[in-house]
C-alpha positions as CSV (number, residue, x, y, z in Angstrom):
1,X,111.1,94.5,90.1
2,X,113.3,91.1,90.6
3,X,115.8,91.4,93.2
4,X,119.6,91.9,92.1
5,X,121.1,88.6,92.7
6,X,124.9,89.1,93.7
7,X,125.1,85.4,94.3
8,X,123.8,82.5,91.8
9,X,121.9,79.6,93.2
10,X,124.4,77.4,93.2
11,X,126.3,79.9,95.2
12,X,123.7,80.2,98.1
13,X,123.6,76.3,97.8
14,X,127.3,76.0,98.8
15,X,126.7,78.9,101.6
16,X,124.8,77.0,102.9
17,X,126.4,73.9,102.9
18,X,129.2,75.6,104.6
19,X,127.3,76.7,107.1
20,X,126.0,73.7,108.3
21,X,129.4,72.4,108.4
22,X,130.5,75.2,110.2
23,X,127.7,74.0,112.9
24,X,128.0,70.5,113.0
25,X,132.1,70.2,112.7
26,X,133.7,73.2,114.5
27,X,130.7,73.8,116.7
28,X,130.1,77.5,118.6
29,X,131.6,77.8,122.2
30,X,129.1,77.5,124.6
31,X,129.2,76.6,128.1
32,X,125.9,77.6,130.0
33,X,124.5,74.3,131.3
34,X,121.0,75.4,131.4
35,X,121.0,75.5,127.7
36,X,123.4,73.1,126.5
37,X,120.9,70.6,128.2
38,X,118.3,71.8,125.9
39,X,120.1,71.3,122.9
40,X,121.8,67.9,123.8
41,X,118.6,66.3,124.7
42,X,117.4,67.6,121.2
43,X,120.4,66.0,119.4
44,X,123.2,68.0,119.8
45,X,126.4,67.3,121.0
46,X,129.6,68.1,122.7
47,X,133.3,69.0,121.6
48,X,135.0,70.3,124.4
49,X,133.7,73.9,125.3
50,X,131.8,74.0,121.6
51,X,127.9,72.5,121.0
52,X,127.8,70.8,117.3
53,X,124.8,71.1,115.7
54,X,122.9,68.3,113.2
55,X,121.7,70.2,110.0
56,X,118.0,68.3,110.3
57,X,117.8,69.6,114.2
58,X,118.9,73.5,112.6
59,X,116.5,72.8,109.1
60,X,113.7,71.6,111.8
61,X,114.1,75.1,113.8
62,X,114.3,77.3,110.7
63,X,111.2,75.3,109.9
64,X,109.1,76.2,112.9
65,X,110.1,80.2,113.1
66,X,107.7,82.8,112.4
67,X,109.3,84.6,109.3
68,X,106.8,87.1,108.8
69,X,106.5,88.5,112.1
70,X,105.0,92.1,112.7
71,X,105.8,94.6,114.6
72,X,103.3,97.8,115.5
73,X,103.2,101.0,117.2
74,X,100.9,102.7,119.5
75,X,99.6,105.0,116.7
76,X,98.2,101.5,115.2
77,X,100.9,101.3,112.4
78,X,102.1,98.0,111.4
79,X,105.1,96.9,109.9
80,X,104.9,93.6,108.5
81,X,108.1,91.8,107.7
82,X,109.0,89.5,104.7
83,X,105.8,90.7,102.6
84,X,108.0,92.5,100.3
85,X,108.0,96.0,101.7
86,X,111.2,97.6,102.5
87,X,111.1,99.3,106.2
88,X,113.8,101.5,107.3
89,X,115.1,101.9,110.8
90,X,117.5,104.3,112.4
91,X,121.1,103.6,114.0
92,X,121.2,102.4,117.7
93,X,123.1,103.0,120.1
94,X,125.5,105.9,119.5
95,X,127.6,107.4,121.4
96,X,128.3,110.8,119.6
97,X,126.3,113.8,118.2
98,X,127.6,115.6,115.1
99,X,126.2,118.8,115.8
100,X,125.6,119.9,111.6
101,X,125.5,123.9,112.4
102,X,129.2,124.1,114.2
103,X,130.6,121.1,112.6
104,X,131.1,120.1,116.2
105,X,130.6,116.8,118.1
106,X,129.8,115.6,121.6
107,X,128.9,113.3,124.0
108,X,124.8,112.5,124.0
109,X,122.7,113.4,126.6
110,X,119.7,112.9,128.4
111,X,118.0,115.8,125.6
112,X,119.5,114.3,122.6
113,X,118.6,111.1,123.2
114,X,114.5,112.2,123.5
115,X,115.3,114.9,121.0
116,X,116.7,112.0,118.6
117,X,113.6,109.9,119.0
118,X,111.1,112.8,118.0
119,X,113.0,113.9,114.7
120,X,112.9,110.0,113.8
121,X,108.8,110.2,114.6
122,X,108.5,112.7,112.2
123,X,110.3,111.2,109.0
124,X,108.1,109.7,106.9
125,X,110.7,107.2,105.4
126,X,111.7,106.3,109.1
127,X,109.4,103.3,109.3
128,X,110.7,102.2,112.6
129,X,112.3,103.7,116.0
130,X,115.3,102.0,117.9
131,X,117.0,103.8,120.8
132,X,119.2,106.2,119.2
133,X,121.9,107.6,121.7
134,X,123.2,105.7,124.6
135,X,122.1,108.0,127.7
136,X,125.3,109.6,130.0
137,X,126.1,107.8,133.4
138,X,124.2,104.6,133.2
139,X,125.1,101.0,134.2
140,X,125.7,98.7,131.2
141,X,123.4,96.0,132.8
142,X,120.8,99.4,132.5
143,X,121.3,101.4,129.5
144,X,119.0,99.4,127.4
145,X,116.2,99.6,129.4
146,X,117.0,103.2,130.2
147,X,117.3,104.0,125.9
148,X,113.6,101.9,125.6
149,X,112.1,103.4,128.4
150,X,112.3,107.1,126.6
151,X,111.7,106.1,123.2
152,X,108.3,104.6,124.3
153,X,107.4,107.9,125.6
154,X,108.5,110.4,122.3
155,X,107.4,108.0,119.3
156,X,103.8,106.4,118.4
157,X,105.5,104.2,115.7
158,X,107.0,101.0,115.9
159,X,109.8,100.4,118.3
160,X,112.7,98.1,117.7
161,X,113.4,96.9,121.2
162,X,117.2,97.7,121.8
163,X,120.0,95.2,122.0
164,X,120.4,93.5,124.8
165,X,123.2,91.4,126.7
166,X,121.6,90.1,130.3
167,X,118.3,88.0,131.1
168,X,116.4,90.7,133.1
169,X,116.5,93.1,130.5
170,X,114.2,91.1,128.2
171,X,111.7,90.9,131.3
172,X,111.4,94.5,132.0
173,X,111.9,95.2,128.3
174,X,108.4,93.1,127.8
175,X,106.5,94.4,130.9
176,X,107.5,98.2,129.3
177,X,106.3,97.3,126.0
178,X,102.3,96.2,127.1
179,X,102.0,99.7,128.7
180,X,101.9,101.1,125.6
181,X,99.9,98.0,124.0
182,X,102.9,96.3,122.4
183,X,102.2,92.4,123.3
184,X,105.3,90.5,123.6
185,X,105.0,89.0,120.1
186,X,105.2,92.2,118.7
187,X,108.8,93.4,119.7
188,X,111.5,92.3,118.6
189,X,114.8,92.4,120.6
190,X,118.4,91.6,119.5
191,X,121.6,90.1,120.8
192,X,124.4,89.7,119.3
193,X,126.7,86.3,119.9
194,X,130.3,87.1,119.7
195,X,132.7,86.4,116.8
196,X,134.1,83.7,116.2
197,X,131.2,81.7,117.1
198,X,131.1,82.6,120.9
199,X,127.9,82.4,122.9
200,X,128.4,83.6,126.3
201,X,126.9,82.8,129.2
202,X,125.2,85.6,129.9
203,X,123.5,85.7,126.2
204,X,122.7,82.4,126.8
205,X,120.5,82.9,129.3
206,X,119.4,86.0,127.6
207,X,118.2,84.0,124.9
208,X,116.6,81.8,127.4
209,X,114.5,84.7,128.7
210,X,113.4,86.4,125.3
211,X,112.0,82.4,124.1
212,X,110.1,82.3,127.2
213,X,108.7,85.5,126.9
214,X,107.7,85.0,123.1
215,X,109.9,88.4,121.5
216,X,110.9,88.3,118.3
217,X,114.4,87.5,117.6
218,X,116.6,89.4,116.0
219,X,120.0,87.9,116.6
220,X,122.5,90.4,115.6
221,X,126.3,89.2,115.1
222,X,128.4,91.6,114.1
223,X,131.6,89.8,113.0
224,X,134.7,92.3,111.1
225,X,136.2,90.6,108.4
226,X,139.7,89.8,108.3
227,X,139.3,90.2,112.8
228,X,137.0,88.0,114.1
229,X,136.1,86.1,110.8
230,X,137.3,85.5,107.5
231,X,138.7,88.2,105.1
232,X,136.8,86.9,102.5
233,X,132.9,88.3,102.2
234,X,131.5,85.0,101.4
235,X,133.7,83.1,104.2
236,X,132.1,86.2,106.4
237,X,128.9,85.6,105.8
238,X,128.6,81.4,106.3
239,X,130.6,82.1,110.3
240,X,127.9,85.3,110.2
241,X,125.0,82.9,109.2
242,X,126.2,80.0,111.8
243,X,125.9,82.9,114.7
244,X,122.6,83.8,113.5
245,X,121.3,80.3,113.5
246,X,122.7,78.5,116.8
247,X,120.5,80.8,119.6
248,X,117.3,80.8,116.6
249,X,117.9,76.8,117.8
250,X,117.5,77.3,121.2
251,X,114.7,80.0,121.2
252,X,112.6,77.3,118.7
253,X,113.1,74.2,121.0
254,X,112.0,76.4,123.9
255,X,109.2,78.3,122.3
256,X,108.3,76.8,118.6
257,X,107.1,79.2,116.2
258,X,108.1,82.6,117.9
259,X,109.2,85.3,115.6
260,X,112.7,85.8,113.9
261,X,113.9,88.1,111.8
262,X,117.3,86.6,109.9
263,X,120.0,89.7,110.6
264,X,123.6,90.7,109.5
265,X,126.1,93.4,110.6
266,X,129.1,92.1,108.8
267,X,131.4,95.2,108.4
268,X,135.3,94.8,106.7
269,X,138.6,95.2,108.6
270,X,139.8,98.8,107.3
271,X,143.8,97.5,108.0
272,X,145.2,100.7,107.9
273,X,143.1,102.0,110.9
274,X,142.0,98.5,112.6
275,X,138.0,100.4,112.5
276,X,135.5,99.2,110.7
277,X,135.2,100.1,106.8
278,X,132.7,101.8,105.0
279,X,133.2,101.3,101.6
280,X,131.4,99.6,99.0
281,X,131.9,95.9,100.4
282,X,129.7,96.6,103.6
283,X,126.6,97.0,100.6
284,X,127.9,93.8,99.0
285,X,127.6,91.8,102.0
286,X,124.7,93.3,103.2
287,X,123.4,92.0,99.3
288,X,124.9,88.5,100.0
289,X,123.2,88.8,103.5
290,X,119.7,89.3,102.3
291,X,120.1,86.4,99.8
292,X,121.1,84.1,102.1
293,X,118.0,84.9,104.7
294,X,116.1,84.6,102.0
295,X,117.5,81.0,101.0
296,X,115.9,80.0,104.6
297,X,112.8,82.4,104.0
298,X,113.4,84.4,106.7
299,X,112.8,88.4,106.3
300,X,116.0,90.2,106.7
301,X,117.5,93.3,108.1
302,X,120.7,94.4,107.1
303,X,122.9,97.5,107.4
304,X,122.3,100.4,104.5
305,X,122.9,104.2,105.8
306,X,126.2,103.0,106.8
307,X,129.7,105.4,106.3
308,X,133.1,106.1,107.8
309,X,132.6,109.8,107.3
310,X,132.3,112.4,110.4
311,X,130.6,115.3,108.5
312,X,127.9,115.6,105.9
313,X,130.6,115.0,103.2
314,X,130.4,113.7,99.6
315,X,132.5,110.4,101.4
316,X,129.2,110.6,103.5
317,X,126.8,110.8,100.9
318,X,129.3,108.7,98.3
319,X,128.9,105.5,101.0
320,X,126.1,105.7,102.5
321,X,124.2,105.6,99.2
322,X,126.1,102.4,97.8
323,X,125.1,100.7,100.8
324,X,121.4,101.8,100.9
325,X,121.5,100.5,97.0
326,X,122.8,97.4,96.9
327,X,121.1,95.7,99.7
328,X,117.7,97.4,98.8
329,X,118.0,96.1,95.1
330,X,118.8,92.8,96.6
331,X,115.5,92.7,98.4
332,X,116.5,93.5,102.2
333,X,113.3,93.8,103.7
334,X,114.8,96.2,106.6
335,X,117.3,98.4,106.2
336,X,119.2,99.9,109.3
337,X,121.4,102.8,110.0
338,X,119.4,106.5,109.7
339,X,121.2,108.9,110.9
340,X,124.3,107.2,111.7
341,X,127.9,108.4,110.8
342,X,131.8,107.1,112.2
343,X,130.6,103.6,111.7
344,X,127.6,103.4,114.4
345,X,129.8,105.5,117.1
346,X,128.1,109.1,116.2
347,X,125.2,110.1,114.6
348,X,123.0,113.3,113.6
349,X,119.8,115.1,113.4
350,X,120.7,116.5,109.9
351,X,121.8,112.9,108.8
352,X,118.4,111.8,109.8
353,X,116.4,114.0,107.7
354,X,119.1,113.4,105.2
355,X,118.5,110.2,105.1
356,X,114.8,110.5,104.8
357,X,115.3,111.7,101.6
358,X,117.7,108.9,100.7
359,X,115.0,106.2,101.6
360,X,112.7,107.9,99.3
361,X,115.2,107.9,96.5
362,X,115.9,103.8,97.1
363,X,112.2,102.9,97.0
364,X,112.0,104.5,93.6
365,X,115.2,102.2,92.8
366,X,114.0,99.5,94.0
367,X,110.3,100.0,92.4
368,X,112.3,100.2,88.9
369,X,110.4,100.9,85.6
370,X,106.9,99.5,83.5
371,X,106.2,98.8,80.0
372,X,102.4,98.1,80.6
373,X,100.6,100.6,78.1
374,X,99.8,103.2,80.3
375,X,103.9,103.5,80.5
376,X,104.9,103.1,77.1
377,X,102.3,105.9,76.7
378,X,101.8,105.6,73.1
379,X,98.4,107.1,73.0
380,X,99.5,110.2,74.7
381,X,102.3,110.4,72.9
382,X,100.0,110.6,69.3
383,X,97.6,113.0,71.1
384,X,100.1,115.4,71.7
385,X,101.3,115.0,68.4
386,X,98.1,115.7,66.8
387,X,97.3,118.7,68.8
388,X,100.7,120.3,68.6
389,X,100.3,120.7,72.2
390,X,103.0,119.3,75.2
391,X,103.0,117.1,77.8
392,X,103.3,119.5,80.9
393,X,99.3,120.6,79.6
394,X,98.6,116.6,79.7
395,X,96.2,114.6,82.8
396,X,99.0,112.2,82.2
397,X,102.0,113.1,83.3
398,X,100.0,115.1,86.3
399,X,98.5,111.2,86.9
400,X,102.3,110.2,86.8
401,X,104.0,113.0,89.1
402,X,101.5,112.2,91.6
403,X,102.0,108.1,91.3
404,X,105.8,108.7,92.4
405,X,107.3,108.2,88.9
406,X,110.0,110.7,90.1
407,X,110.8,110.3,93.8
408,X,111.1,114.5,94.3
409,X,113.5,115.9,96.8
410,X,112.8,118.7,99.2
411,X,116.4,118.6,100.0
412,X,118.5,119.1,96.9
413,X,119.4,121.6,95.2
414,X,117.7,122.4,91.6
415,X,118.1,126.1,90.7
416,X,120.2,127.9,88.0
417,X,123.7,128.8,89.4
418,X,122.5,132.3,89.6
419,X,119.5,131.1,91.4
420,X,121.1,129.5,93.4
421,X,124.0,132.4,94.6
422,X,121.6,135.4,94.5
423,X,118.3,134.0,96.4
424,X,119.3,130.7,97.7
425,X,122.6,132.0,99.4
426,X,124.8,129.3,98.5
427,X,122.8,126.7,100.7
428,X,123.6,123.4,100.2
429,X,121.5,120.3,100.8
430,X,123.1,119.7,104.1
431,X,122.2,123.5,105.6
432,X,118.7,122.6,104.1
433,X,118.6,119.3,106.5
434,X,120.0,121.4,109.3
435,X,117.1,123.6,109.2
436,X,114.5,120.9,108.5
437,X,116.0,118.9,111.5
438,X,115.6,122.2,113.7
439,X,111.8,123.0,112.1
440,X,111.1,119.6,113.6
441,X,112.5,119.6,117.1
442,X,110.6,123.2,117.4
443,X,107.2,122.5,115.9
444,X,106.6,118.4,116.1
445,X,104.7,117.2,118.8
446,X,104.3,113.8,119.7
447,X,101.2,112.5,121.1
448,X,101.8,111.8,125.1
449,X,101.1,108.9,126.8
450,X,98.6,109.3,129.7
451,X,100.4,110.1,132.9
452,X,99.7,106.7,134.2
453,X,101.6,105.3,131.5
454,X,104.8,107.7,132.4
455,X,104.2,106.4,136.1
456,X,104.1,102.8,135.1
457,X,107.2,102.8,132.9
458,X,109.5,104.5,135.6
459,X,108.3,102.6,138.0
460,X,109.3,98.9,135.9
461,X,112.4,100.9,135.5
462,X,113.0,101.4,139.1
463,X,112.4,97.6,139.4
464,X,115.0,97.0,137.0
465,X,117.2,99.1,138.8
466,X,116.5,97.4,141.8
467,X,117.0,93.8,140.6
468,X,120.0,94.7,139.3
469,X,121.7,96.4,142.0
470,X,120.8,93.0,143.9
471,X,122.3,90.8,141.7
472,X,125.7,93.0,141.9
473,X,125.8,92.1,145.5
C-alpha cells in the first residue's frame, strides 16, 4: 500500500529548506567547549552562545548515518528498522497508574514498574520494551539506569534503552545491555535537546558518550506548539527537525556511520489548559514527521497511542486511534505510546492489552486491499454460483480468514444485544482488557536470566550509583 502523503514534494522540499536555514542562520544554543571544538574544526561556526551549521557539513552527516539500524532481544528477535515494517513500542516513563478495575490512579512502584514490563512481553503487537514507569525515590541522575536495569530482567524482546540526560548513563546503560548479549550497536538510546533549539551542556556531553560508545541515536525533541515552537504544525516540525539533526552532527563526526533513528514528539499547546493536546493534530504531525525522515531516508518513530483521556473512554479510544492511523498510513516505521494515557504522565495495564488490539487493527490499515485474481475472486464467485452452495462451505474464504483479511478482535464486543445482557453481563471491551491484563500478570512467565546475570547487572548499577554520588561531591 503507498503511504498517505499529507505533504506534496514540493512541500517537504521547502521543509527542508527551512530547516537548513534554521541551522545555518539562527543557529541552536550550545556552549559545551568539548564539542563546539568538534563542530568548528568541521566547519561550523559561532554566533554568540549559538553553533551555525553549513547544510553540506549536515547533508554529509545524514549521509554517513546508519538508517536501518537493528535492534534485538535476548530471545533472538530482531527488529529491523526502515525495511518497511511497522514496530510498535510502549510509553516510557510514566509517572501514574490508572488502576482499570477501581477507576483509581496512583503513584508507580517498584511492582508496577516489573509488572508493566511482563504484560508488554506478552503482547504480541508490542514489538518493542522501553521502561515503562519511573521507579519511587530515585535520583534523576539514576532513574534511567534504575527503569533499564529491571526491564532487562522481565522481557526477552527488544529493549529501547531509556532516555537519558547525563554522560555516565550511556556507559552503564551499554555495559548493562552486553550482559544480556545486546552489543552496543544494537541499543538505541535517546535524548532529547530542549526547545527552542537548546543543547545543554550536560546533553552535550551525553551525546559525546553514546558516539563513542557506538548506540544508536534516537534524538528525541519534544517541542509544544505555540510554547516552545511555532503554532503552526509545519513551522513545528522544521525547529523539530533542526533539534533532531544538530547532535546526529556531532555523533557522525565522532563516530561515522553509527545508527540513527529520525524521531518526533511534537505535541500542540492545548491553550485553555497550558498541557499538551491530544486531538487529531498530534497524528497530523506525527504524518508530516514520518515524511520528513523519510525525505533524509532515515527510519522513523513517532508518537501514535497518544490521548488526553484519564480512563478507558470513547475520548480515549476516539484519540488514540486517529493518531495510531494517520502516522501508520503515512509510513512511520515505529510507532510509540502503548499503554499511555494523560499525555505520557499515566499509563495502564488494560490500555496495554488495549492497545494490542489496536496495533492489530492498524496493520490491517495499513496493509490495505488487492485486486490480484485470487482477490477479485471471480472463479469462486462462479463456483458457488454453479453449485448453489455459499461461501462459509468454500477452502477460500477459510484460506483468507487465516491470511489476516480481517484483523479479528478478541476484545470487542460482537454479540446480539440479548447476547450480550443475558450471558455476557454487560461487559464491555474495557472489563475484557482488565481481565486479559490480570490473566497475564498471573499466568506469564518470563524466561530468567541466569543468576549471574542478576548479579552482574546490580552490581554495574551499584557502580553507577557510586560514580554518581562522587560527582555530587
Amino acid at each position: 500500500m503507498e503511504p498517505l502523503k499529507f505533504l506534496s514534494a514540493e512541500d517537504i522540499k521547502s521543509m527542508h529548506e527551512a530547516t537548513m536555514r534554521i541551522m545555518q542562520e539562527i543557529g541552536i544554543i550550545w556552549t559545551h567547549k568539548p564539542s563546539l571544538d568538534i563542530l568548528t574544526d568541521a566547519g561550523c561556526t559561532l554566533k554568540d552562545n549559538r553553533v551555525c551549521f553549513p547544510p553540506d557539513l549536515v547533508m554529509d552527516s545524514v549521509a554517513k548515518a546508519n538508517k536501518r539500524p537493528v535492534i534485538r532481544g535476548r530471545n533472538g528477535t530482531v527488529n529491523e528498522l526502515g525495511g518497511g515494517n511497522l514496530y510498535f513500542h510502549n510509553l516510557g516513563g510514566a509517572r501514574d497508574v490508572f488502576d482499570a478495575r477501581t477507576g483509581t490512579h496512583h503513584t508507580a512502584t517498584q511492582e508496577d514498574c516489573i509488572n508493566a514490563t511482563r504484560v508488554l512481553d506478552a503482547l504480541p503487537n508490542c514489538n518493542t520494551v522501553t521502561p515503562f514507569f519511573t521507579p519511587p525515590d530515585v535520583a534523576n541522575e539514576m532513574m534511567a539506569l534504575h527503569m533499564f536495569r529491571h526491564t532487562l530482567s522481565h522481557t526477552t524482546k527488544p529493549v529501547q534503552g531509556p532516555g537519558i540526560q547525563f554522560g555516565h548513563e550511556a556507559k552503564f546503560a551499554v555495559e548493562m545491555a552486553a550482559v544480556v548479549g545486546i552489543p552496543a550497536h544494537e541499543l538505541t538510546l535517546s535524548l532529547s535537546p530542549v526547545s527552542p533549539l537548546t543543547m545543554h551542556d550536560v546533553a552535550a556531553q551525553a551525546m559525546m558518550d553514546m558516539a563513542h560508545a557506538g548506540v544508536i541515536h534516537s534524538n528525541l525533541p519534544a517541542p509544544t506548539g505555540g510554547a516552545t515552537s511555532p503554532m503552526t504544525i509545519t513551522g513545528s516540525l522544521v525547529q523539530q527537525s533542526a533539534e533532531t539533526l544538530a547532535p546526529l552532527v556531532l555523533a557522525q563526526l565522532i563516530n561515522p556511520g553509527c545508527g540513527v533513528v529520525y524521531c518526533g514528539r511534537l505535541g500542540m499547546l492545548e491553550p485553555r489548559t497550558g498541557l499538551i493536546w491530544g486531538g487529531v493534530e498530534l497524528g497530523i504531525s506525527s504524518a508530516g514527521t514520518v515524511q520528513l525522515g523519510h525525505f533524509y531516508g532515515f527510519a522513523v518513530n513517532v508518537y501514535g497511542f497518544s490521548t488526553n483521556a484519564h480512563t478507558l473512554d470513547a475520548q480515549n479510544a476516539f484519540e488514540r486511534g486517529l493518531n495510531a492511523s494517520l502516522p501508520a498510513l503515512a509510513g512511520a516505521d515505529e510507532l510509540s505510546g502503548i499503554g499511555e494515557m494523560e499525555a505520557g504522565v499515566m499509563g495502564s495495564f488494560a490500555q496495554m492489552v488495549l492497545d494490542n488490539e489496536l496495533a492489530k487493527s492498524v496493520l490491517r490499515q495499513r496493509q490495505g486491499l488487492s485486486a490480484d485474481v485470487e482477490h477479485l475472486a471471480v472463479e469462486i464467485i462462479s463456483t458457488v454460483m454453479d453449485t448453489n452452495r455459499n461461501y462459509l462451505a468454500s477452502k477460500h474464504t477459510l484460506k483468507h480468514l487465516r491470511a489476516g483479511e480481517m484483523a479479528l478482535t478478541k476484545l470487542a464486543e460482537r454479540n446480539s444485544w440479548d447476547t450480550w445482557e443475558e450471558k455476557m453481563g454487560r461487559k464491555q471491551m474495557a472489563d475484557y482488557a482488565t481481565d486479559e491484563a490480570e490473566r497475564i500478570l498471573r499466568e506469564h512467565v518470563v524466561s530468567p536470566l541466569e543468576p549471574q546475570q542478576e548479579a552482574e547487572l546490580d552490581r554495574i548499577l551499584a557502580a553507577a550509583e557510586k560514580e554518581t554520588v562522587k560527582k555530587k561531591k
